[in-house]
TORPA-615880 format. One record per residue (C-alpha): residue in one letter; x, y, z. Coordinates in nm, 4 decimals, decimal comma. Each point is the difference from the previous one (the first is absolute). Layout:
N
R type       px       py       pz
R    A        X        Y        Z
...
//
This chain:
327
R type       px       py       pz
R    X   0,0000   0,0000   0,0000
R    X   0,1021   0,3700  -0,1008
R    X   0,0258   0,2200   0,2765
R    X   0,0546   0,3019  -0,1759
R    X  -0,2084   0,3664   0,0754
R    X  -0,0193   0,3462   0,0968
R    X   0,0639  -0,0677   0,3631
R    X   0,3355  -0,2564   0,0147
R    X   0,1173   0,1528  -0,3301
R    X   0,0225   0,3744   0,1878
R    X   0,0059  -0,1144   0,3419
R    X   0,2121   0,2103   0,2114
R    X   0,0129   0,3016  -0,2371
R    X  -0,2554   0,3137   0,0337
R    X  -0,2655   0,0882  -0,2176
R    X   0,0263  -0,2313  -0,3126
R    X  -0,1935   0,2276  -0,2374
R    X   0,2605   0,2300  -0,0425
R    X   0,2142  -0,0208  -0,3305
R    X   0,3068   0,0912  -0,0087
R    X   0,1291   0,2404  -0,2975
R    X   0,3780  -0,1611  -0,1905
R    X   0,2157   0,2766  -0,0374
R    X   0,3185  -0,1352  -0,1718
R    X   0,2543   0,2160   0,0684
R    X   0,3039  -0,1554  -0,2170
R    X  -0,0397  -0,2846  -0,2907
R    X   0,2929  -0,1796  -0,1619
R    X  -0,0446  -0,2437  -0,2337
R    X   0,3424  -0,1102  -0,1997
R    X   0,1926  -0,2656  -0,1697
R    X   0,3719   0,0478  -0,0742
R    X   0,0635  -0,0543  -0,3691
R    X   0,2146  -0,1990  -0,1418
R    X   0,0431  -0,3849   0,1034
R    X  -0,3388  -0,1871   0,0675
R    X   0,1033  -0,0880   0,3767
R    X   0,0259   0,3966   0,0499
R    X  -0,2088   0,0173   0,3284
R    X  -0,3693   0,1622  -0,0253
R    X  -0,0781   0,2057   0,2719
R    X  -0,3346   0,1695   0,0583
R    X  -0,1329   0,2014   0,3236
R    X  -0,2890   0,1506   0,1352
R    X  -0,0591   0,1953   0,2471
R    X  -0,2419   0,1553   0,1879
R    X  -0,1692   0,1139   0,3462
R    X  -0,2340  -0,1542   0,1882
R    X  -0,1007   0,2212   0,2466
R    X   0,2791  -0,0610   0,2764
R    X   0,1203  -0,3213  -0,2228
R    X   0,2766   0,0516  -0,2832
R    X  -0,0845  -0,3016  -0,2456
R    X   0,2522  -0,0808  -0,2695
R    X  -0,0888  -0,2284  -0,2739
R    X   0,2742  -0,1778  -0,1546
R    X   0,0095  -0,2169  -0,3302
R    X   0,1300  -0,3323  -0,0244
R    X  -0,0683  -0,0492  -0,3725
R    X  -0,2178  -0,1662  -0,2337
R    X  -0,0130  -0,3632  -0,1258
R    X  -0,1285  -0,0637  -0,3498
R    X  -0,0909  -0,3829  -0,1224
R    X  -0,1849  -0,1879  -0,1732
R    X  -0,3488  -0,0551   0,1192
R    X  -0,0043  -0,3566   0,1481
R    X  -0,3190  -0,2763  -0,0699
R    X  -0,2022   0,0169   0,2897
R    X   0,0981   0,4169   0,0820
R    X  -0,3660   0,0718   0,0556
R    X  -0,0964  -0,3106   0,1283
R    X  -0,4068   0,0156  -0,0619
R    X   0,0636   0,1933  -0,3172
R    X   0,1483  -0,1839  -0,3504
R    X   0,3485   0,0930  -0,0703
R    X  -0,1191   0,1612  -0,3594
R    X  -0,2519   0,2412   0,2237
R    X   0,2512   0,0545   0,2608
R    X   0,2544   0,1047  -0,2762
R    X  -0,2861   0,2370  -0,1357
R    X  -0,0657   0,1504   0,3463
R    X   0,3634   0,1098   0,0059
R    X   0,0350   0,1179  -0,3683
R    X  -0,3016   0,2067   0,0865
R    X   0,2220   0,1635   0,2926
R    X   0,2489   0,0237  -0,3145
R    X   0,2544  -0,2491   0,1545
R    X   0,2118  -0,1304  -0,2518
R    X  -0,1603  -0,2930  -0,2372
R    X   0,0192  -0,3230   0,2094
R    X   0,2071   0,1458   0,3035
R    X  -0,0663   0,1555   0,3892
R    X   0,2297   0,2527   0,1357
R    X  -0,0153   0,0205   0,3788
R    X   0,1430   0,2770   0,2258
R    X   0,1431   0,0032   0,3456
R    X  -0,0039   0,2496   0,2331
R    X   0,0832  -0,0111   0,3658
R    X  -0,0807   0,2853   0,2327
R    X   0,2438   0,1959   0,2568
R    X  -0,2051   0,1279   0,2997
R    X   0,1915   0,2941   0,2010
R    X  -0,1892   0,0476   0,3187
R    X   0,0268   0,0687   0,3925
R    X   0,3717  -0,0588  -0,0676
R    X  -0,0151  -0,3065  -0,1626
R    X   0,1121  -0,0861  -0,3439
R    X  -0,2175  -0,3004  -0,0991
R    X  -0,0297  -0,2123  -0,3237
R    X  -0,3591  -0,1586  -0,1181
R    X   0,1542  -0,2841  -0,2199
R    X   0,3696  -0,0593  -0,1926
R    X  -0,0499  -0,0711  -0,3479
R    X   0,1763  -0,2484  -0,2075
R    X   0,3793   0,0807   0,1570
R    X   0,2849   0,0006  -0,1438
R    X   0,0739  -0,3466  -0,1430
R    X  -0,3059   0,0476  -0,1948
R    X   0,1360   0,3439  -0,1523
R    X   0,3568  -0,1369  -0,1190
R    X  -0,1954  -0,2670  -0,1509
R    X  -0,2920   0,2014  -0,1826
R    X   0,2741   0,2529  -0,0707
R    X  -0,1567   0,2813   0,1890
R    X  -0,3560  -0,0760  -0,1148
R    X  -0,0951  -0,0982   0,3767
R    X   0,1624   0,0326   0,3213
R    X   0,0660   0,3822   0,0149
R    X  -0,1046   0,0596   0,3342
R    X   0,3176   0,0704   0,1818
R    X   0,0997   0,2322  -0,2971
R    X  -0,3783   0,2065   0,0410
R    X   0,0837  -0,0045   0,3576
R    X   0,3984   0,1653  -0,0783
R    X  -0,1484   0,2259  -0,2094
R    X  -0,2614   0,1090   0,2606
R    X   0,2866   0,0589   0,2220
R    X  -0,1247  -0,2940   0,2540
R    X   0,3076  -0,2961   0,0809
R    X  -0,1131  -0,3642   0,1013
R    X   0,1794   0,0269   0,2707
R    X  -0,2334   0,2718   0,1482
R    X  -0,3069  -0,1895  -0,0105
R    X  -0,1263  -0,0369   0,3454
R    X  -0,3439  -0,2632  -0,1235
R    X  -0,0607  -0,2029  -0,3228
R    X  -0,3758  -0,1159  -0,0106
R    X  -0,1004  -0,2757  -0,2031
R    X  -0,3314  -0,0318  -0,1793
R    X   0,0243  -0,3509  -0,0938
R    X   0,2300  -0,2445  -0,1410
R    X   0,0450  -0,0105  -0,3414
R    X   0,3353   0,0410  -0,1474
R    X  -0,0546   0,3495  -0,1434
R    X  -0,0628   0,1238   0,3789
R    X   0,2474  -0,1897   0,1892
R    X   0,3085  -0,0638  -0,2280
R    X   0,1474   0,3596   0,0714
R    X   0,0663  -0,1008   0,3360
R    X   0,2949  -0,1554  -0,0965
R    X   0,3255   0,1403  -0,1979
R    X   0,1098  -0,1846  -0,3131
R    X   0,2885  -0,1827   0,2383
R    X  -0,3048  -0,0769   0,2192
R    X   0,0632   0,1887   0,2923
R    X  -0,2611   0,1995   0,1784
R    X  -0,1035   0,2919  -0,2220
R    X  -0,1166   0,2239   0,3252
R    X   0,2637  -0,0847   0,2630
R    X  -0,1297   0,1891   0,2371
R    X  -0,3641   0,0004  -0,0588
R    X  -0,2720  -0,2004   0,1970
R    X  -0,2168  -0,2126  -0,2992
R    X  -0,3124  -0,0274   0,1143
R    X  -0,2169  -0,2824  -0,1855
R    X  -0,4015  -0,0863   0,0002
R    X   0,0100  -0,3332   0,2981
R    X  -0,2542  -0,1594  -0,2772
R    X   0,2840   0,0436  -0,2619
R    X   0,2342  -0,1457   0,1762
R    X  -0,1994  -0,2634   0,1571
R    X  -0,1045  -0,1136  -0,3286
R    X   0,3625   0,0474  -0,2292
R    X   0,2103  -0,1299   0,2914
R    X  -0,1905  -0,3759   0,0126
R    X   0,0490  -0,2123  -0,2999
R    X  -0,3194  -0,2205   0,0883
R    X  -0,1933   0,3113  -0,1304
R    X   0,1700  -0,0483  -0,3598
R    X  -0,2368  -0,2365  -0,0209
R    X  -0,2929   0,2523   0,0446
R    X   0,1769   0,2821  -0,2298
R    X  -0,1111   0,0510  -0,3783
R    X   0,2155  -0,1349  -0,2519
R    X   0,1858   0,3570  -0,0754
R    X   0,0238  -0,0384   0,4124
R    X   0,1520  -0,3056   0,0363
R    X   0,3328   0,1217  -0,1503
R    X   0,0462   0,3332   0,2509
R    X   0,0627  -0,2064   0,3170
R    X   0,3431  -0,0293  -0,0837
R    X   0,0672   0,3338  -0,0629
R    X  -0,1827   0,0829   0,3580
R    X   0,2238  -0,2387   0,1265
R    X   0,3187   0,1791  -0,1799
R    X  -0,0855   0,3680   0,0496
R    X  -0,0897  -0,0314   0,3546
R    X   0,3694  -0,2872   0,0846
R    X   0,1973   0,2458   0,2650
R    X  -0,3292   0,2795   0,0352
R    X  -0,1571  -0,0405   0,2988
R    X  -0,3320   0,2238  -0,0601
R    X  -0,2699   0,0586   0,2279
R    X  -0,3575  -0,0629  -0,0648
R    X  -0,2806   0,2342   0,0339
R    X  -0,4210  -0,1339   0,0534
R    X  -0,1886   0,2382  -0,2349
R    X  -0,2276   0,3191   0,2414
R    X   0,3665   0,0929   0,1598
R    X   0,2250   0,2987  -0,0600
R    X   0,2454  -0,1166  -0,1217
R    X   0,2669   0,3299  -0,0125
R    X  -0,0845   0,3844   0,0735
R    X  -0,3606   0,1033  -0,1291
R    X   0,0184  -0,3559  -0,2307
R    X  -0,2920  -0,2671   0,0535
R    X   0,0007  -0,3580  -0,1531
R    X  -0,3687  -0,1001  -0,1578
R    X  -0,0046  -0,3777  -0,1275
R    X  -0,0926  -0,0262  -0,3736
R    X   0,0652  -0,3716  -0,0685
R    X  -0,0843  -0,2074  -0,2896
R    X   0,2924   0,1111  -0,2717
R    X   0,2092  -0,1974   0,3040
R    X  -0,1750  -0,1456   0,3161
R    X   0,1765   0,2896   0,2353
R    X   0,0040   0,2562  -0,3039
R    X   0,0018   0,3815   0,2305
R    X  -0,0783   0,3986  -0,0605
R    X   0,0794   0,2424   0,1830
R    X  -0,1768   0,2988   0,0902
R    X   0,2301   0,3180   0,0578
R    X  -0,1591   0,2815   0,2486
R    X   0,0768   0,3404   0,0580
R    X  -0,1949   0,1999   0,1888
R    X  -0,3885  -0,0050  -0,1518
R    X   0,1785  -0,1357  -0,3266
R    X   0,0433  -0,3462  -0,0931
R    X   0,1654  -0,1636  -0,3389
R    X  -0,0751  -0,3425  -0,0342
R    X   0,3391  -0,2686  -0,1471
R    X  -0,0796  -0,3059  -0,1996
R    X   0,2363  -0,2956  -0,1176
R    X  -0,1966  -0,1654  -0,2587
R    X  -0,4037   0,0025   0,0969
R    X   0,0817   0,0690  -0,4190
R    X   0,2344  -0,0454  -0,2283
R    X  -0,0248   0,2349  -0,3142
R    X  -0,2942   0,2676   0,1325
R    X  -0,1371   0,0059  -0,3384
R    X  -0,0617  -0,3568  -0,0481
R    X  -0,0876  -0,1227   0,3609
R    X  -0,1801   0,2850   0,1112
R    X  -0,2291   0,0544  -0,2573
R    X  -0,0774  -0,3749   0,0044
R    X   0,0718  -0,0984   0,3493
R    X  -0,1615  -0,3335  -0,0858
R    X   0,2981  -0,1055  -0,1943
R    X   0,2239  -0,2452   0,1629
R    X   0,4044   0,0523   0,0091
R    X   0,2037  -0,2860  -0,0703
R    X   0,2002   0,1743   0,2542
R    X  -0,2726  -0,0854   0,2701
R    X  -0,0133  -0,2563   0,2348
R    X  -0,3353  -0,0495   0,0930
R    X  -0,1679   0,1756  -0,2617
R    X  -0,3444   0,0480   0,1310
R    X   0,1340   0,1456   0,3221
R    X   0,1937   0,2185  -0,2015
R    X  -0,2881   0,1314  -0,2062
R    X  -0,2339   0,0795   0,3070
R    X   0,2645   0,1592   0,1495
R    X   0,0713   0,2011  -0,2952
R    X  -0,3755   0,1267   0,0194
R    X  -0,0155   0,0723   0,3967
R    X   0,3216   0,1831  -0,0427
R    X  -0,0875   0,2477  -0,3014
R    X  -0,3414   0,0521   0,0912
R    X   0,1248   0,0997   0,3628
R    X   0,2480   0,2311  -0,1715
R    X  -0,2137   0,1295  -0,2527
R    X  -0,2533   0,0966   0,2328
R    X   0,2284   0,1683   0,2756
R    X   0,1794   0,1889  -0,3063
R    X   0,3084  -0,1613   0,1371
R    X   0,3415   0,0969  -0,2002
R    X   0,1684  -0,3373  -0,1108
R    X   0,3737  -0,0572  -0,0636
R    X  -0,0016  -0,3562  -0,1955
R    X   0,2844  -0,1988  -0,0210
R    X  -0,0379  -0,1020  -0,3784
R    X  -0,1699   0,3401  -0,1091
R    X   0,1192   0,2155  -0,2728
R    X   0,3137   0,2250   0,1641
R    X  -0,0094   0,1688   0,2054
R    X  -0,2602  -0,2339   0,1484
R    X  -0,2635   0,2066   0,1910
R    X  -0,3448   0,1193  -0,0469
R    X  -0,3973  -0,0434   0,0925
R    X  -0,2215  -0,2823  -0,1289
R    X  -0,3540   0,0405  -0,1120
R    X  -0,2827  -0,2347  -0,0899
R    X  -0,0281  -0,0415  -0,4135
R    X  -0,3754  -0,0196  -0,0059
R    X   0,0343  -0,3684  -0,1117
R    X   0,0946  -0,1762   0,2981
R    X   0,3641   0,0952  -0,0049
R    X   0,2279   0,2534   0,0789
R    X   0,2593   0,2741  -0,1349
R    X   0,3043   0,1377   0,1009
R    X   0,0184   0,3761  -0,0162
R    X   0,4346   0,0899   0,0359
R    X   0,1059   0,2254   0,2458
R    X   0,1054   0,2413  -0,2932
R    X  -0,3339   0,0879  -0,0962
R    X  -0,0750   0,1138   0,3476
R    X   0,2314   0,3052  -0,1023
//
């Protein structure tokens, strides 16, 4: 069962109805020319009332569209759902972008990205975090809290360096206790979806020398920062809810994948998730909380820079509006 609304979602912030305005005050998007592992480097920032949020990009993944994608959908209409988003004939590009939190002191990471094995062997199309983060001006080594929305390889790998030592040395990594109840017992392969199956062993690499700590979902979980379960994508799959003062911004992993094909048919199951119903009603609690509330949304896998509002479509679906047409 989904326990997702109004009250756990904002629970411990003030008055919910208030919206908070994104005022970007510096935006740097940039890829060296020259040789294709030349990092790419994109950041975004902006206030949040007392909050300084900084998006950085990781990079985007391109590929062929797999059998099976859309998994209640044929592969010829799921290839004409993306060529209608203009995608390239045949192929899904994904993008990655974790989010630096600067508040009450704290310097705090909501997921890692692909890390930096996986950019010296896409050469630089993936794994850019660390360089968004130099050329934000924020070192590793000054992270105080790394917060994990679930386990997937695209959120967890950056925790490591390509030599695989700890990519946050100093940093607490704080992890969903369903997540890691559920990665860190092989009996539950067993249980996992077939794409599933195949990421306990990367749990079980990434996380060889971390010790995290694991959060329940309804607790703070750093300064003004409030965990909300959202599972179904993964069984301990988390948002987070970031307050300041009457303001909140809500933070989700992947309740969606690509906004434009998941939200506006939230019905449509990811290969992605692993317990696709669960995932779907989720996806529909979720957006019709935020919609309602007129909650701002930064999205893991949105469009760059990654934040925005979501409204009903008028057809049982929903719509990302971007943070840049807020003005």
């Amino acid at each position: 069962m989904v326990e997702l609304s109004r009250r756990n979602v904002l629970a411990g912030t003030a008055a919910a109805a208030a919206v908070a305005s994104v005022s970007p005050f510096s935006v740097n998007t940039s890829r060296a020319q020259g040789a294709a592992a030349s990092p790419m480097t994109g950041v975004y920032s902006y206030k949040f009332g007392d909050v300084n949020l900084i998006q950085v990009f990781d990079g985007a993944r391109t590929f062929p569209i797999p059998d099976n994608f859309i998994v209640n959908l044929s592969k010829e209409d799921t290839a004409k759902a993306y060529a209608a988003k203009f995608m390239p004939q045949g192929q899904v590009t994904i993008t990655f972008s974790p989010l630096v939190i600067k508040t009450g002191g704290k310097t705090i990471i909501v997921d890692t990205g692909n890390g930096l094995g996986a950019n010296a062997a896409t050469k630089g199309a993936v794994g850019n975090m660390r360089h968004s983060m130099k050329a934000a001006g924020i070192d590793a080594g000054d992270v105080d809290i790394v917060l994990i929305s679930h386990f997937h390889g695209d959120h967890i790998n950056g925790l490591k360096n390509a030599d695989g030592t700890p990519a946050f040395p100093k940093a607490e990594i704080k992890v969903p206790a369903g997540e890691w109840a559920f990665w860190t017992d092989e009996a539950n392969q067993s249980k996992a979806n077939g794409y599933n199956k195949g990421n306990f062993a990367n749990v079980k690499k990434v996380f060889d020398g971390i010790k995290p700590t694991p959060f329940d979902a309804g607790k703070e979980v750093a300064p003004g920062i409030t965990a909300t379960a959202t599972p179904g994508h993964t069984p301990g799959h988390t948002s987070f809810v970031i307050a300041s003062g009457s303001k909140s911004v809500i933070v989700q992993g992947d309740v969606t994948n690509h906004a434009s094909i998941f939200m506006e048919n939230p019905g449509w199951h990811l290969v992605f998730d692993n317990d696709a119903q669960m995932a779907e009603a989720t996806r529909r609690k979720f957006y019709d909380m935020v919609s309602a509330e007129k909650l701002p949304i930064v999205g893991y896998h949105f469009p760059f820079p990654s934040a925005g509002y979501v409204e009903k479509n008028g057809s049982g679906g929903y719509h990302l509006v971007t943070a840049q047409a807020l003005g």
